[in-house]
Every structure is written in C-alpha cells, then in structure tokens.
N, CA, C and O atoms as a CHARMM CRD file, in Angstrom:
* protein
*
  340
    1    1 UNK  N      8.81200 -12.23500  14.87300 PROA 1      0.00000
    2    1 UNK  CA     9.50400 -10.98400  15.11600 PROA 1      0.00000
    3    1 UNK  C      9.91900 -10.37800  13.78800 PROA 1      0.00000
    4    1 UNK  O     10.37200 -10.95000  12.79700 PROA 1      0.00000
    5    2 UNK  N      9.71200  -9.33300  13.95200 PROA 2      0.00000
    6    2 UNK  CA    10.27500  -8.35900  12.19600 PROA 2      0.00000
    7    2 UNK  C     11.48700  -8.04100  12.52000 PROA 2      0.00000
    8    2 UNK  O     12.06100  -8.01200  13.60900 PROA 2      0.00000
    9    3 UNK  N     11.97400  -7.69600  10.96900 PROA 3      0.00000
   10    3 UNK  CA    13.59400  -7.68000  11.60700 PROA 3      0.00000
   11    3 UNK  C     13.82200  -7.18700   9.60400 PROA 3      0.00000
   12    3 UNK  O     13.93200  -7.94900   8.64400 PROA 3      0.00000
   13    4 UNK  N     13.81800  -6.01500   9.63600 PROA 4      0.00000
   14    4 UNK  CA    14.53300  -5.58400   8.26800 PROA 4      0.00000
   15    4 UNK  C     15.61000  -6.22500   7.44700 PROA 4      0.00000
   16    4 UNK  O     16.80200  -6.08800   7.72300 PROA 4      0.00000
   17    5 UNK  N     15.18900  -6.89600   6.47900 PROA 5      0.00000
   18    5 UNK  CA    16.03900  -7.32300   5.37100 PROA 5      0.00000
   19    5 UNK  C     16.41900  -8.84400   5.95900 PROA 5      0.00000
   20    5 UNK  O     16.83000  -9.73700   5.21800 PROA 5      0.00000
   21    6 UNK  N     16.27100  -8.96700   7.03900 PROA 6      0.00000
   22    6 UNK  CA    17.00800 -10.18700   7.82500 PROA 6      0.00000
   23    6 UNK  C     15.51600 -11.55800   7.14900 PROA 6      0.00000
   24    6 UNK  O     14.32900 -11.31600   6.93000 PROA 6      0.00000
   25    7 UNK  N     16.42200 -13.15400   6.98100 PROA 7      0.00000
   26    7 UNK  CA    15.60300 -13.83100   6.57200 PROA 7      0.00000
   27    7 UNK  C     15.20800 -14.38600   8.21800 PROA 7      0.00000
   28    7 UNK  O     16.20900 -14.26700   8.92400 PROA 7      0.00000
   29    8 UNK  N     14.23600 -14.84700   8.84200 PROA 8      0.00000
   30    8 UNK  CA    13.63200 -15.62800   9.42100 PROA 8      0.00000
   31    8 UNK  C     13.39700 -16.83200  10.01300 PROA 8      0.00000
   32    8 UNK  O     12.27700 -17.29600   9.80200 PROA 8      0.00000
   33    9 UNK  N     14.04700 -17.39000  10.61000 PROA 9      0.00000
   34    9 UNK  CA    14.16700 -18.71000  10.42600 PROA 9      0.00000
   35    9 UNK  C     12.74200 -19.29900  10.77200 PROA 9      0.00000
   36    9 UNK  O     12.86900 -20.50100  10.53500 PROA 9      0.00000
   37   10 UNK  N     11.60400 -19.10300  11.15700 PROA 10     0.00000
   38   10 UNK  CA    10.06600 -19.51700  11.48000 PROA 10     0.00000
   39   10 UNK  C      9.50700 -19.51700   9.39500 PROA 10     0.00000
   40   10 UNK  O      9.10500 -20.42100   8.66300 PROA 10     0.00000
   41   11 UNK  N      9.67000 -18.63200   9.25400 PROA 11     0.00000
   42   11 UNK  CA     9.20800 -18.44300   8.03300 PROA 11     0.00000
   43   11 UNK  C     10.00200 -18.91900   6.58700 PROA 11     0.00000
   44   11 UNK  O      9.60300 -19.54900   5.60800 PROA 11     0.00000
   45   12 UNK  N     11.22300 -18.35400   6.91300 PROA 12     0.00000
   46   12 UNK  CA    12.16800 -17.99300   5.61200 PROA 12     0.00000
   47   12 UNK  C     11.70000 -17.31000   4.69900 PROA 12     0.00000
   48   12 UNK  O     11.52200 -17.63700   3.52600 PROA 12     0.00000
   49   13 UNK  N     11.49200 -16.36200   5.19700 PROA 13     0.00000
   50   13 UNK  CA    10.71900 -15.24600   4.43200 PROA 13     0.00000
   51   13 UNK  C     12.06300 -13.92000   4.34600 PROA 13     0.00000
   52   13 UNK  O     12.93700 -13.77800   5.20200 PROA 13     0.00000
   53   14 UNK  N     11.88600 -12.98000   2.94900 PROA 14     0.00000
   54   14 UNK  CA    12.13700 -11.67800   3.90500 PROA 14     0.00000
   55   14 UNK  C     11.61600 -10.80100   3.73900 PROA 14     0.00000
   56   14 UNK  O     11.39000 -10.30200   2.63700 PROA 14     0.00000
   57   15 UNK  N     11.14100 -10.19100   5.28400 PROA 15     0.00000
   58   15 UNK  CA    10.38400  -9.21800   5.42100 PROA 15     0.00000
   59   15 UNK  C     11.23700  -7.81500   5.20700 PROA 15     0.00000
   60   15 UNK  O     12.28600  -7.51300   5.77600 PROA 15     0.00000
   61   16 UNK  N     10.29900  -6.82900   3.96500 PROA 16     0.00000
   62   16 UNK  CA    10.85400  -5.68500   3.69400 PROA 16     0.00000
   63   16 UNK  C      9.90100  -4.80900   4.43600 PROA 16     0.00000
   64   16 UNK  O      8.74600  -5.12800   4.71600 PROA 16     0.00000
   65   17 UNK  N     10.65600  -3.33400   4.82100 PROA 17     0.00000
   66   17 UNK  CA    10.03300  -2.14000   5.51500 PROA 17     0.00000
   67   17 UNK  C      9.42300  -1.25100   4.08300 PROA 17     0.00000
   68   17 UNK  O     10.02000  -0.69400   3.16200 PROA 17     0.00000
   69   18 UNK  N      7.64400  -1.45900   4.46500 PROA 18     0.00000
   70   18 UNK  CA     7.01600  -0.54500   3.30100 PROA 18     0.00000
   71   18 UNK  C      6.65300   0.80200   3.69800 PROA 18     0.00000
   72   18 UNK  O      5.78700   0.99900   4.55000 PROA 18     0.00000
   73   19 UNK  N      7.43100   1.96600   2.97300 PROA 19     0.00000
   74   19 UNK  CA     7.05800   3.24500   3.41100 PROA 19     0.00000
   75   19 UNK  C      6.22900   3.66800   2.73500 PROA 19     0.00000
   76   19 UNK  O      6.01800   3.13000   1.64800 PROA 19     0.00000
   77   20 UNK  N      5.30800   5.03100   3.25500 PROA 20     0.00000
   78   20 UNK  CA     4.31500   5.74900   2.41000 PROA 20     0.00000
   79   20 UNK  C      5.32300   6.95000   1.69200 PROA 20     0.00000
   80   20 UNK  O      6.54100   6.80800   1.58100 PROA 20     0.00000
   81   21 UNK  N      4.60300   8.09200   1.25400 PROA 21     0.00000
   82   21 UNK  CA     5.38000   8.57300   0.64200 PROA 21     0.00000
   83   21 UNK  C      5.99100  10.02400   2.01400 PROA 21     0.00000
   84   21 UNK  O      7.04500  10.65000   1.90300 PROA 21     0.00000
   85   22 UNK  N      5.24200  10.15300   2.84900 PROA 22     0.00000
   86   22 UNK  CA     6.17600  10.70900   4.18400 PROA 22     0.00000
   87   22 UNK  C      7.17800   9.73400   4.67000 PROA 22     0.00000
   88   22 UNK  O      7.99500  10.32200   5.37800 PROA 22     0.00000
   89   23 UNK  N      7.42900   8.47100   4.56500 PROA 23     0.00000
   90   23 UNK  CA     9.08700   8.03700   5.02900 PROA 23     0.00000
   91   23 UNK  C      7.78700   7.19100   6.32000 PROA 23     0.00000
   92   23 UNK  O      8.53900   6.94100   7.26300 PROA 23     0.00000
   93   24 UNK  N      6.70700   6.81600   6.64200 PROA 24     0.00000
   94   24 UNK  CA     5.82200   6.43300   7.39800 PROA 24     0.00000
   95   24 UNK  C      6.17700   5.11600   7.23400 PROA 24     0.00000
   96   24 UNK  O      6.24700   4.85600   6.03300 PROA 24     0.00000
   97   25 UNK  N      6.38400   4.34900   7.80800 PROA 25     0.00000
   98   25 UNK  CA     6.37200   2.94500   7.75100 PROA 25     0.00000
   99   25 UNK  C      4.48600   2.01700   7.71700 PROA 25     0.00000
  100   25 UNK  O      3.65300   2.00700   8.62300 PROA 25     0.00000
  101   26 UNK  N      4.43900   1.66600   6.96000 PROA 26     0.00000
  102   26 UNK  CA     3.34500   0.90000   6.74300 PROA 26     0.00000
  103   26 UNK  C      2.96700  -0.57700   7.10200 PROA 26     0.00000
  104   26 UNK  O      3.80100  -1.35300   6.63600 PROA 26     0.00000
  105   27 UNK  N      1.80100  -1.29800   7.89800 PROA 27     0.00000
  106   27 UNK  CA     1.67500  -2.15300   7.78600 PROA 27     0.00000
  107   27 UNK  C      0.48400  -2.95700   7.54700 PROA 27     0.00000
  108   27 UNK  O     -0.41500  -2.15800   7.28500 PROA 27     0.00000
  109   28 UNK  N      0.13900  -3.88200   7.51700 PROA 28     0.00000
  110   28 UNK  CA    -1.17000  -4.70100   7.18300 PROA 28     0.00000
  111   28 UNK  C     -2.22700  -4.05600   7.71600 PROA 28     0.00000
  112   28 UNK  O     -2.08900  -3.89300   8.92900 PROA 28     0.00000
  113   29 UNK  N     -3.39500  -3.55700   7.19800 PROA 29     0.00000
  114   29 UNK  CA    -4.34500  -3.64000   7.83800 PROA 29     0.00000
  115   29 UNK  C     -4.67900  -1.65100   8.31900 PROA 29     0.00000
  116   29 UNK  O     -5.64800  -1.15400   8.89400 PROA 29     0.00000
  117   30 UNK  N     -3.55800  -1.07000   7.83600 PROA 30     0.00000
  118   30 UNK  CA    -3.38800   0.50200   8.12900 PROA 30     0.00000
  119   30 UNK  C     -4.61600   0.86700   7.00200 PROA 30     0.00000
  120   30 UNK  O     -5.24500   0.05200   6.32800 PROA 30     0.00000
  121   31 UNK  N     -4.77700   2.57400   7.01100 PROA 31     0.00000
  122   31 UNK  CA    -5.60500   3.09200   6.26100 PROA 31     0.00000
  123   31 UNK  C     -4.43800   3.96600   5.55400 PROA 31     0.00000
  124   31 UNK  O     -3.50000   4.33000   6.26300 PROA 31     0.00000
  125   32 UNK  N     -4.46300   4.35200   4.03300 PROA 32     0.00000
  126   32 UNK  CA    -4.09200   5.37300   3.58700 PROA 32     0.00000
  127   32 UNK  C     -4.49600   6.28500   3.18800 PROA 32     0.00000
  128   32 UNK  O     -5.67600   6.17200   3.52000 PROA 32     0.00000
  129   33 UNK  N     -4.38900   7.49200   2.51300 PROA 33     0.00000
  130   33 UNK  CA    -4.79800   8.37200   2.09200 PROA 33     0.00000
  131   33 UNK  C     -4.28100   8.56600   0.53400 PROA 33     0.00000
  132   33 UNK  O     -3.27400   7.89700   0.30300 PROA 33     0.00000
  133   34 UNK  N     -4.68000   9.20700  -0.38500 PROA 34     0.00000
  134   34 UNK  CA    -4.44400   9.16400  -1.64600 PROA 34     0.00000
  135   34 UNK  C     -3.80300  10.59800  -1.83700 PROA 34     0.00000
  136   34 UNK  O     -4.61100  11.42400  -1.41100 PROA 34     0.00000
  137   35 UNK  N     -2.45500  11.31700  -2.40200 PROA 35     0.00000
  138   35 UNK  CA    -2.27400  12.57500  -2.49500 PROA 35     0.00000
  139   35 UNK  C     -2.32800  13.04400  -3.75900 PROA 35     0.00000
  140   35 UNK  O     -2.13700  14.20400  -4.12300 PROA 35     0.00000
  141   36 UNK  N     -2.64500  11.92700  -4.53300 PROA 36     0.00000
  142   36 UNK  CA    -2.75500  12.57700  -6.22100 PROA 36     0.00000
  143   36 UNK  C     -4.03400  11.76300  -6.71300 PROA 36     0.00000
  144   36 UNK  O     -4.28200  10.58600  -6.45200 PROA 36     0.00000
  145   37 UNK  N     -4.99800  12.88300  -7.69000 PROA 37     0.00000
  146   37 UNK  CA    -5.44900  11.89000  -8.59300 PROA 37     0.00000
  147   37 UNK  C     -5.06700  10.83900  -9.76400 PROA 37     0.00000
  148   37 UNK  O     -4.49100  11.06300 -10.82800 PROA 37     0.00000
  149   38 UNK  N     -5.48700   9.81400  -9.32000 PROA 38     0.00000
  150   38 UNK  CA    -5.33100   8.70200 -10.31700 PROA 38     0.00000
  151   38 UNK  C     -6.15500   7.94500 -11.32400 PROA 38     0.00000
  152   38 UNK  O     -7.35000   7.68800 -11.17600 PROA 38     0.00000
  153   39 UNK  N     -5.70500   7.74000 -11.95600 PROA 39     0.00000
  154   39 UNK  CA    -6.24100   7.16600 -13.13600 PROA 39     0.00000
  155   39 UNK  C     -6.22900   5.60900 -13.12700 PROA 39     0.00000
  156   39 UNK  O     -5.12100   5.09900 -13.29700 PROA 39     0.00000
  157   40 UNK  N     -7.54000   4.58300 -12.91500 PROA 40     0.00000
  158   40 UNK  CA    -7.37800   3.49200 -12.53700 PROA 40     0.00000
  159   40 UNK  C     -7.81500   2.69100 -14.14300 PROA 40     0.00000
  160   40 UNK  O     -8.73400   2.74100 -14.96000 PROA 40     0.00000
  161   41 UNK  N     -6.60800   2.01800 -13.96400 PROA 41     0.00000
  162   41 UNK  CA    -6.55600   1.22000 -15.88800 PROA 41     0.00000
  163   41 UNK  C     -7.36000  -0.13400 -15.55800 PROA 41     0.00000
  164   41 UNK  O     -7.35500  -0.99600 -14.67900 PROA 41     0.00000
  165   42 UNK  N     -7.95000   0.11100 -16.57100 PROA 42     0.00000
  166   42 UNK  CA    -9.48300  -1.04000 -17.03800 PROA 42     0.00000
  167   42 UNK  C    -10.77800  -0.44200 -16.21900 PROA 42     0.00000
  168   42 UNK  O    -11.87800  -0.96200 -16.41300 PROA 42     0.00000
  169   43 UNK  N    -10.67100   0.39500 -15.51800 PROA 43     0.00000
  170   43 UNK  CA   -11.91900   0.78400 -14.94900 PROA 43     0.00000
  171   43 UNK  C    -12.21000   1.81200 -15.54000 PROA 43     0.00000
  172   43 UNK  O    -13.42400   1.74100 -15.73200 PROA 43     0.00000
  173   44 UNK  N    -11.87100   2.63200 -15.90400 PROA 44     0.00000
  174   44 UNK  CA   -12.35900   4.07300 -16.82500 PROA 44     0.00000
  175   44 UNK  C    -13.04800   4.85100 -15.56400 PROA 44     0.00000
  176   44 UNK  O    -14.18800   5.29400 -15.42800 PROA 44     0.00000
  177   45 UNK  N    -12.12500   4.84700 -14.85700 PROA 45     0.00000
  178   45 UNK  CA   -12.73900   6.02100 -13.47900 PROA 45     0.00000
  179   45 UNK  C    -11.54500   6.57100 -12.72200 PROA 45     0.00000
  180   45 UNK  O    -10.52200   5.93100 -12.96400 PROA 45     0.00000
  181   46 UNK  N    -11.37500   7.65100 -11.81100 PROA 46     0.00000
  182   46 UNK  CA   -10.46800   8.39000 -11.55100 PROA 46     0.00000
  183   46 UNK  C    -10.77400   8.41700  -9.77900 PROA 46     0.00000
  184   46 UNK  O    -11.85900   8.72600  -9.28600 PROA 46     0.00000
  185   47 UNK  N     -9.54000   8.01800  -9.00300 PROA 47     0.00000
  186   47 UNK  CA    -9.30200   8.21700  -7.71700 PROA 47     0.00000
  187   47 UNK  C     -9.32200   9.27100  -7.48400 PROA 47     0.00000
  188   47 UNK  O     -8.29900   9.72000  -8.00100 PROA 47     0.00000
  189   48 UNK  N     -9.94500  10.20800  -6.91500 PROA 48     0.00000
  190   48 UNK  CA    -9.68300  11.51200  -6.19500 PROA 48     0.00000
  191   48 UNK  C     -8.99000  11.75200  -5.24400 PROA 48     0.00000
  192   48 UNK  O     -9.34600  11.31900  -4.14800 PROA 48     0.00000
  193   49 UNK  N     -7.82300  12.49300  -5.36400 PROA 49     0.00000
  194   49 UNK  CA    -7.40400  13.00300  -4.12800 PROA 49     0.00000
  195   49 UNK  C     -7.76000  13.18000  -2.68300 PROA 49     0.00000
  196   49 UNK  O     -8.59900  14.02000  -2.35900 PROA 49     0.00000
  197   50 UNK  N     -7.20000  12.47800  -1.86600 PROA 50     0.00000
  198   50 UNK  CA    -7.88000  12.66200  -0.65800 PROA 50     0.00000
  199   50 UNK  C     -8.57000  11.32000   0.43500 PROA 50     0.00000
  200   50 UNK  O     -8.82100  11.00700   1.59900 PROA 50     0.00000
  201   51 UNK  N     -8.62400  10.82200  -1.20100 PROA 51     0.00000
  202   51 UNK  CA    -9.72200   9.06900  -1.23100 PROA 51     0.00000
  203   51 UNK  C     -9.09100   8.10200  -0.12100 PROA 51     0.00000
  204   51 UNK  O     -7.87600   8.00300  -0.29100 PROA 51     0.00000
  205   52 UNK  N     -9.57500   7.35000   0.98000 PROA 52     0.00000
  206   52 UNK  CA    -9.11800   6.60100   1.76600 PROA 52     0.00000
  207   52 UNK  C     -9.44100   5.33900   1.51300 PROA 52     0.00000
  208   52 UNK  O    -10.49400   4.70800   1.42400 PROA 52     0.00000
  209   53 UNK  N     -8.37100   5.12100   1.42100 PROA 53     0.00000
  210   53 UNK  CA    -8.07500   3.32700   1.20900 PROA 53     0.00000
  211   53 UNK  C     -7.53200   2.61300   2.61400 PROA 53     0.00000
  212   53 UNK  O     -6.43400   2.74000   3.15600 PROA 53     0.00000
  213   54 UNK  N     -8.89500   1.67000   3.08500 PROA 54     0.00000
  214   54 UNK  CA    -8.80000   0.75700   4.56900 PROA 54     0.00000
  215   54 UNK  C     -8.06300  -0.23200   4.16200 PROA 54     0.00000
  216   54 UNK  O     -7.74800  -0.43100   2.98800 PROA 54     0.00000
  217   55 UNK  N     -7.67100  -1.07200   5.35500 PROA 55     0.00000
  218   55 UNK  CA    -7.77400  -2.36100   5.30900 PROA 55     0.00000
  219   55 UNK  C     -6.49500  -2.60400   3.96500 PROA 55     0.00000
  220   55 UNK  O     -6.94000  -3.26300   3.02700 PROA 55     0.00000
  221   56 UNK  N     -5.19100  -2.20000   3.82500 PROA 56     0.00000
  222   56 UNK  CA    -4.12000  -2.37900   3.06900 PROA 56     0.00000
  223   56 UNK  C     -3.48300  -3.60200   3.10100 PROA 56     0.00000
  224   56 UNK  O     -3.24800  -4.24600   4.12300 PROA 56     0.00000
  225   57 UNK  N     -3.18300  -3.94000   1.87400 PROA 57     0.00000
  226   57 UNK  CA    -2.14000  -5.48400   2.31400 PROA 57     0.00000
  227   57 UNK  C     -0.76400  -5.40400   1.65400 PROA 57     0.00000
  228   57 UNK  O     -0.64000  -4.94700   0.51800 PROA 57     0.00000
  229   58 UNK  N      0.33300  -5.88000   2.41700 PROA 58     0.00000
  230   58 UNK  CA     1.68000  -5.32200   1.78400 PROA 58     0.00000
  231   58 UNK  C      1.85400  -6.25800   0.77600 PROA 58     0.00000
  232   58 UNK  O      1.13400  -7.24700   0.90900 PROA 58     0.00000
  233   59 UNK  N      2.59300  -6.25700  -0.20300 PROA 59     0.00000
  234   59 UNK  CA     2.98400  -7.12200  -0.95300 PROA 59     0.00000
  235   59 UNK  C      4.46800  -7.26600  -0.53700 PROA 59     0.00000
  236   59 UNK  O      5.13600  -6.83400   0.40100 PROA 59     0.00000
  237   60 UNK  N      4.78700  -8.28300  -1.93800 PROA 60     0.00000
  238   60 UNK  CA     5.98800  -8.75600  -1.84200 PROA 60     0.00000
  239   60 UNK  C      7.40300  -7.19900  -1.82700 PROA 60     0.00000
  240   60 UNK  O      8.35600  -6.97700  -1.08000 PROA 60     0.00000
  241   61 UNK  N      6.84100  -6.46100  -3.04200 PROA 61     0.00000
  242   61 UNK  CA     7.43200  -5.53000  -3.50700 PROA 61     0.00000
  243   61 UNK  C      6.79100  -4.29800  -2.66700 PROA 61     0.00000
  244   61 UNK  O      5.60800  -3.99700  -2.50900 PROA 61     0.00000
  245   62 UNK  N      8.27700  -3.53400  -2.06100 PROA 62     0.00000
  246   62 UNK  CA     8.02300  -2.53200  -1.06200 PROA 62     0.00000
  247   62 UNK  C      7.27100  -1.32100  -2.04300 PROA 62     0.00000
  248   62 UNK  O      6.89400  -0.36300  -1.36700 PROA 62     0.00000
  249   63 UNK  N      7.06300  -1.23500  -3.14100 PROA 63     0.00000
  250   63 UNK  CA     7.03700   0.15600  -3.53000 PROA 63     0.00000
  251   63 UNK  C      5.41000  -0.10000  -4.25700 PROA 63     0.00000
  252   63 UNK  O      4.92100   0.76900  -4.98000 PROA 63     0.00000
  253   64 UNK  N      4.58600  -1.57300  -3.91000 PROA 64     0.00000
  254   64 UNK  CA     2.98600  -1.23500  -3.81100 PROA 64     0.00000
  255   64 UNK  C      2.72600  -1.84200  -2.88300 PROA 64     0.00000
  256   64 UNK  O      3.45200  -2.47000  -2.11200 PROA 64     0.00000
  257   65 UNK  N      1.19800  -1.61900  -2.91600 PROA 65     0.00000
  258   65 UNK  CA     0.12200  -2.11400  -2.29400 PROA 65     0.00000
  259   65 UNK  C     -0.56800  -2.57200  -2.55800 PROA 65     0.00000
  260   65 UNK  O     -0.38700  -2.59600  -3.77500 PROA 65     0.00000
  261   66 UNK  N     -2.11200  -3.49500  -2.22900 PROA 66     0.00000
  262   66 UNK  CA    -2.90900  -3.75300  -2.20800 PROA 66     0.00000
  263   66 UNK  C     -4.17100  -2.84100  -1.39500 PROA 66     0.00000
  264   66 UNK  O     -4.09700  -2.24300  -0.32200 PROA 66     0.00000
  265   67 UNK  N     -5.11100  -2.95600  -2.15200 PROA 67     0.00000
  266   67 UNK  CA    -5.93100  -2.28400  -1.25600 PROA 67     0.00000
  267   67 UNK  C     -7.50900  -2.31700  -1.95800 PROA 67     0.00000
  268   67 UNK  O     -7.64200  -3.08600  -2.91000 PROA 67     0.00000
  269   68 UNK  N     -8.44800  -1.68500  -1.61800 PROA 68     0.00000
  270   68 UNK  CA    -9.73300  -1.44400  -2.39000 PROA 68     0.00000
  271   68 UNK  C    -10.59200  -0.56200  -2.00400 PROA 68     0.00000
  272   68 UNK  O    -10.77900  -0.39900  -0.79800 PROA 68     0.00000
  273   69 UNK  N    -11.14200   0.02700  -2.75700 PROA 69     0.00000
  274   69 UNK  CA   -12.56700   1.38900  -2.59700 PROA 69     0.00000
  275   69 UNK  C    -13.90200   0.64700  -2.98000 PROA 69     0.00000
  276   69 UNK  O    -14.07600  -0.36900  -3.65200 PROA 69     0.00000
  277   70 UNK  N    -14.60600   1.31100  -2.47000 PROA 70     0.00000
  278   70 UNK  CA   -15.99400   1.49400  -3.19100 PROA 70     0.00000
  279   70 UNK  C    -16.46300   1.21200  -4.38600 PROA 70     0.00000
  280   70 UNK  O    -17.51500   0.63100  -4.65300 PROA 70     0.00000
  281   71 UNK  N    -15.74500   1.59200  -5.03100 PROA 71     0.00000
  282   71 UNK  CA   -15.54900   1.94500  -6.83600 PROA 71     0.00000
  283   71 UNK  C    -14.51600   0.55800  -7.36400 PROA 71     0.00000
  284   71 UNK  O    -14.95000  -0.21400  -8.21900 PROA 71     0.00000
  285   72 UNK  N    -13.54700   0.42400  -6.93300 PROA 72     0.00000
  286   72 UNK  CA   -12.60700  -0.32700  -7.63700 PROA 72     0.00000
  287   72 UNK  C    -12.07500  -1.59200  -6.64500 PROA 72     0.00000
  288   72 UNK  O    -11.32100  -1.23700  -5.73900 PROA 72     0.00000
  289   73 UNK  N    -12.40000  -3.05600  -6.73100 PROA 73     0.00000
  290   73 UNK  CA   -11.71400  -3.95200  -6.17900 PROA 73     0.00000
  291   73 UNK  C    -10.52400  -4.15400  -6.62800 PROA 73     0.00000
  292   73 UNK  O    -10.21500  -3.71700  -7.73600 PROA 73     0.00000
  293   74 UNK  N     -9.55200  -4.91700  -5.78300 PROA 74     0.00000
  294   74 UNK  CA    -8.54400  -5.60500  -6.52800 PROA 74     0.00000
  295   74 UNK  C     -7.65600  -4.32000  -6.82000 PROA 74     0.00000
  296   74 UNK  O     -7.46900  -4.03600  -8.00300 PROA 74     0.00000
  297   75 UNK  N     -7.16300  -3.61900  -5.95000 PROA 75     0.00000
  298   75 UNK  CA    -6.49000  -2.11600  -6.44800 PROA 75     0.00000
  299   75 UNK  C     -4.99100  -2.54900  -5.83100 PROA 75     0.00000
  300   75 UNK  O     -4.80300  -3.19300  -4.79900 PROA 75     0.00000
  301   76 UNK  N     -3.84700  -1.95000  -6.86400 PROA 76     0.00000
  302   76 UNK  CA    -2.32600  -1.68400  -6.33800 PROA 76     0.00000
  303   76 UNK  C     -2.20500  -0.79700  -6.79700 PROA 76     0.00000
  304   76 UNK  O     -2.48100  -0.48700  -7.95500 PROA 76     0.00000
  305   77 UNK  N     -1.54500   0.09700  -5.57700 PROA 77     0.00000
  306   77 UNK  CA    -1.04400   1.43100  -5.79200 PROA 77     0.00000
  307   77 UNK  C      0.21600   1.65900  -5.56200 PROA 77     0.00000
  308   77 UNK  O      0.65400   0.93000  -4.67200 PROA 77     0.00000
  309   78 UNK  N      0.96600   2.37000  -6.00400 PROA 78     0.00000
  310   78 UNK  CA     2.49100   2.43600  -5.48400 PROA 78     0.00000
  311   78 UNK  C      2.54200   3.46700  -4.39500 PROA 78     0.00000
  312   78 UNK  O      1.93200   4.53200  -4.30300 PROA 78     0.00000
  313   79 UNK  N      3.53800   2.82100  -3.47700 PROA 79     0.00000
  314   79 UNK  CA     3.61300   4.10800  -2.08200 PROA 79     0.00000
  315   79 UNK  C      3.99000   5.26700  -2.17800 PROA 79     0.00000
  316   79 UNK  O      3.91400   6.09000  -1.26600 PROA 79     0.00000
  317   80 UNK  N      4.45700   5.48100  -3.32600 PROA 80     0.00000
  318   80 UNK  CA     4.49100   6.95400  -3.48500 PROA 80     0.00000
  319   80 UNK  C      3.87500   8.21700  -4.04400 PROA 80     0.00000
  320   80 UNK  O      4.11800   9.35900  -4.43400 PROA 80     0.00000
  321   81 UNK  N      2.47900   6.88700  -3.75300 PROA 81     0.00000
  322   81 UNK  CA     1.20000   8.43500  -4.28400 PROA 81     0.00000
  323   81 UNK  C      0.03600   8.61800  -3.08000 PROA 81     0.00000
  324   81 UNK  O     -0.95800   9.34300  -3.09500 PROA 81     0.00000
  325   82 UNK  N      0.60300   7.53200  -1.83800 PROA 82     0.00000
  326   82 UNK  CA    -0.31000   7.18300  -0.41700 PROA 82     0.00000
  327   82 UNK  C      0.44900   8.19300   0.57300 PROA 82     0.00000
  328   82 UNK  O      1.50200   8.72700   0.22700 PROA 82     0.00000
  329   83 UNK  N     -0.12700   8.41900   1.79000 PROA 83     0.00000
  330   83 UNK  CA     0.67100   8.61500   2.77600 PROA 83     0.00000
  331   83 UNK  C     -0.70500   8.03900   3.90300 PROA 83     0.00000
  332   83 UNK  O     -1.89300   7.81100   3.67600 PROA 83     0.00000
  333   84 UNK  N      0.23700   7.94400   5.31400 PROA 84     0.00000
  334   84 UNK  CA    -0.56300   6.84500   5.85500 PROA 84     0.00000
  335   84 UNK  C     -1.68700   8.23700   7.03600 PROA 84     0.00000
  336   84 UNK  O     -1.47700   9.33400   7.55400 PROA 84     0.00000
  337   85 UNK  N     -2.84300   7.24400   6.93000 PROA 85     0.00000
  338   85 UNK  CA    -3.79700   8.16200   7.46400 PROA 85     0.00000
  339   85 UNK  C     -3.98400   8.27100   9.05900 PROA 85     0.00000
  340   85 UNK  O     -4.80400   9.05900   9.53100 PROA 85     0.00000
C-alpha cells in the first residue's frame, strides 16, 4: 500500500510522491512528454521538445527520473522539464 512520506512496515522503505511539472503525480512504467529542449551531457545530441519518454522508473529522489529514447540509454531527467503524457 502507498502511503506518502509514511515508512512501511513490508518494506521499510519511504515511498515519496513524484510529480511532473503540471503537479501530475507519476508512477512506474507511465509515459512522459518532454516540454523543453535538452541538452544530453556525454552524448553530444539534443532532446527535442515534445520527445516521449515510455516505460519511466522513479528513483529514490522525487525531482528525477529514469527513463530512455531511441537515441540515448540510461537517461535522468528532472520532473520539471516532463509532464505526464
């Protein structure tokens, strides 16, 4: 069961609420959308606006992501350049 900020007793985990940058709550496995171009460091190539990123994984820290394109494996983005698709 999820339960904001609260630790778990199955897990002892704590689960944080990851928003996009509309206030959208996000979870595993959602699609996003990209609202700015980005500039992806060590790849020498540029996200375009618009670009959909499947298949998301939350991290520890509410304010990225995990995710991957076409172009770039192994991608974290911060939620406040996504909104959810």
């Amino acid at each position: 069961m999820r339960q904001a900020g609260r630790l778990l007793p199955a897990t002892q985990e704590t689960i944080v609420d990851v928003k996009d940058s509309n206030g959208n709550l996000l979870a595993d496995g959602d699609s996003v959308v990209l609202t700015k171009d980005l500039k992806v460091k060590g790849a020498n190539t540029t996200l375009k606006r618009g670009t959909v990123i499947k298949n998301i994984r939350l991290t520890a820290d509410e304010e990225e992501i995990e995710g991957r394109t076409d172009k770039v494996k192994g991608l974290v983005l911060k939620t406040c350049f996504v909104k959810k698709a």
